[in-house]
Residue, then its C-alpha position, 0 to 999 in steps of 0.5 A: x838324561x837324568x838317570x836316577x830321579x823321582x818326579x814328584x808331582x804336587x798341584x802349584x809346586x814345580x821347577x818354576x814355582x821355586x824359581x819364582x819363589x827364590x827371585x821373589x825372596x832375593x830380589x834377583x831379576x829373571x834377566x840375570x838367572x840362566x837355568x840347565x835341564x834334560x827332560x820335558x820336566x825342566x820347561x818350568x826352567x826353561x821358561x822362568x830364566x833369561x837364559x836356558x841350555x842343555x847337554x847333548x842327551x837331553x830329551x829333544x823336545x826340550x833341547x828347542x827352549x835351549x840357547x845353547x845345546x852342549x855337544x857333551x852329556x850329562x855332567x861333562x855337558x852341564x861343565x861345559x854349559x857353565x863353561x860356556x856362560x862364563x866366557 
């Protein structure tokens, strides 16, 4: 899990409403965006993108939106996810 972070809670504005703004302005689809998290924070991710994964020390609720888990933590895991969606 993310070691060092400051949640910032503001009504309307989450990881999801970026999301939803960013495919708004570039005309990207949902169906070819793919999102990384580790805590329950990262569901607005999880359920904005087509395809979503997660290192290992991800939280466990939030590894079950995941398509992929990577057997590796932290920023090993989130280079292997990469890795993983490129191959």
């Amino acid at each position: 899990m993310t070691w060092l972070y400051i949640n910032c809670d503001l009504q309307h504005v989450n990881k999801g409403t970026a999301i939803d703004r960013l495919l708004n302005e570039t005309g990207i689809e949902a169906v070819c965006t793919a999102g990384i998290g580790d805590t329950m924070g990262d569901t607005y991710i999880a359920e904005r993108v087509s395809w979503f994964g997660c290192p290992a020390n991800s939280e466990a609720e939030i590894k079950k939106a995941a398509a992929y888990v990577s057997p590796h933590d932290e920023v090993e895991g989130v280079l292997d996810i990469l890795d993983h969606l490129i191959h």
